[in-house]
C-alpha positions as CSV (number, residue, x, y, z in Angstrom):
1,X,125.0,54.7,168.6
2,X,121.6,52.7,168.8
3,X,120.4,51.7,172.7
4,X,118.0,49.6,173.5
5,X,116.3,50.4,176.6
6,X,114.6,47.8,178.3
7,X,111.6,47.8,181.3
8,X,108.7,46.2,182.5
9,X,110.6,43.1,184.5
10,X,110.0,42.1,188.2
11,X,108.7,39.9,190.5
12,X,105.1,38.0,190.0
13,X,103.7,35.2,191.3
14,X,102.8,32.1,189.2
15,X,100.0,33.0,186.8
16,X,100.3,36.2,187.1
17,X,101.1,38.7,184.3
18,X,104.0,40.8,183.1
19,X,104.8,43.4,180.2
20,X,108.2,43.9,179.1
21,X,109.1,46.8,176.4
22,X,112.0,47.5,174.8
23,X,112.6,50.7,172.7
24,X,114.6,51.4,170.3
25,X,116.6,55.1,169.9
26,X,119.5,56.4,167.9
27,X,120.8,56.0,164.3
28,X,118.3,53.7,163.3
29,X,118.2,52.3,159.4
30,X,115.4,50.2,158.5
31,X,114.6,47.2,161.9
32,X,114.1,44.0,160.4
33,X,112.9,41.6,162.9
34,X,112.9,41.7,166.4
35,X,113.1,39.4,169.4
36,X,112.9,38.1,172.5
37,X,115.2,35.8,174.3
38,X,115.5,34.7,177.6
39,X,118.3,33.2,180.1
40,X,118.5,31.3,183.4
41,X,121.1,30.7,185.2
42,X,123.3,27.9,183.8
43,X,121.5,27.6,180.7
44,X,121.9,28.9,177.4
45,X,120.2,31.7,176.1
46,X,116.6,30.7,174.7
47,X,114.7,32.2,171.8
48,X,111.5,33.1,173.3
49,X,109.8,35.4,170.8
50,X,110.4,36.4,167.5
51,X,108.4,39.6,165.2
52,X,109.7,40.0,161.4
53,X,108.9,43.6,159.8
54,X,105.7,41.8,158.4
55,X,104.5,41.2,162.2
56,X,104.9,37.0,161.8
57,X,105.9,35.8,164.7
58,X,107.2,33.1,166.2
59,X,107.0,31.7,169.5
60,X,109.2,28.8,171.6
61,X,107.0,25.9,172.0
62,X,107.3,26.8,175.6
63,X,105.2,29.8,175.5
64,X,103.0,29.4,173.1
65,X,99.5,30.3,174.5
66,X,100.9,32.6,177.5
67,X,103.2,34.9,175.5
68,X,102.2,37.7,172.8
69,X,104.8,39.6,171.0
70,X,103.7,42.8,169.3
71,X,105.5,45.7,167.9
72,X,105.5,49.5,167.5
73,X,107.4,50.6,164.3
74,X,106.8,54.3,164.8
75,X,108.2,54.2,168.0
76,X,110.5,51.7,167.2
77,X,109.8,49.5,170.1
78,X,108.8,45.1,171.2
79,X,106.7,44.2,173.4
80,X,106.2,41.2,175.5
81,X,103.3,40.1,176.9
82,X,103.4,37.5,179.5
83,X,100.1,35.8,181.1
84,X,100.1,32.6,183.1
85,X,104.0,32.9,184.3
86,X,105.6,29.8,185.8
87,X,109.1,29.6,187.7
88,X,110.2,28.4,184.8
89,X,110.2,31.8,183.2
90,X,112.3,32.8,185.4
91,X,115.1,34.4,183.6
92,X,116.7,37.4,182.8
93,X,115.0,38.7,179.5
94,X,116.4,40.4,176.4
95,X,115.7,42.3,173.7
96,X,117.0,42.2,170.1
97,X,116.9,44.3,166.9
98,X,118.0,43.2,163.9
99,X,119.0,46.3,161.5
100,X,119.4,47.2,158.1
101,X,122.2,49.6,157.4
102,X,124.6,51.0,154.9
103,X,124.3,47.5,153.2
104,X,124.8,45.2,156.6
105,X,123.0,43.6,159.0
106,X,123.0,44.0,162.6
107,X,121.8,43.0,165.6
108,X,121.7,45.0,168.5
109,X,120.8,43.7,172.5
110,X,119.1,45.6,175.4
111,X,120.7,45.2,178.5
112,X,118.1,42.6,180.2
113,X,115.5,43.0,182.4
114,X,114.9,40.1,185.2
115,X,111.9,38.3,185.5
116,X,111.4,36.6,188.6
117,X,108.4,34.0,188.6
118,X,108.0,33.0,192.6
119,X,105.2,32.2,195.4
C-alpha cells in the first residue's frame, strides 16, 4: 500500500528549466535510496539520478552539471531539478524508492511523468 505520486513534468523549450517531485505515502518502513530514471521511446530505461539515505548522489554522466537531485525525508519525497534541458531529455521520467521492511528490500515506481524538451 505505498504510492508514489509523481508531478512537475511538461513541455519546455531547450534550456529551459523543470522540477519534478515525487512523494512518497502509505506504509512506509525505513526509504533507503531513491532515484531517478528516465525512458525514451525505444530505449531502455536510463538511471538518471540517484540519492542514498546519506544524501550521496549520483548522477548519469549525461546530466551532470544540469540535474540536481535532493530529498525530503520528513515528507518522504525526491526531487528533480532540471536546468539547461535538451531534446535529448526527452523522456518519460520515474521515480523510485527503495524500502526497508519487515527484513526485505523493496523498490517501489511512480507512475511517470513526461518530459517533453522541444522548440
Amino acid at each position: 500500500q505505498v504510492q508514489l505520486v509523481e508531478s512537475g513534468g511538461g513541455l519546455v523549450q531547450p534550456g529551459g528549466s523543470l522540477r519534478l517531485s515525487c512523494a512518497a505515502s502509505g506504509s512506509i518502513f525505513s526509504i533507503n535510496a531513491m532515484g531517478w530514471y528516465r525512458q525514451a521511446p525505444g530505449k531502455q530505461r536510463e538511471e538518471v539520478a540517484t540519492i542514498t539515505s546519506g544524501g550521496r548522489t549520483n548522477y548519469a554522466d549525461s546530466v551532470k552539471g544540469r540535474f540536481t537531485i535532493s530529498r525530503d525525508n520528513a515528507k518522504n519525497a525526491v526531487y528533480l531539478q532540471m536546468n539547461s534541458l535538451k531534446p535529448e531529455d526527452t523522456a518519460v521520467y520515474h521515480c523510485k524508492v527503495e524500502m526497508y521492511s519487515s527484513f526485505q528490500f523493496y523498490n517501489y515506481w511512480g507512475q511517470g511523468t513526461q518530459v517533453t524538451v522541444s522548440s
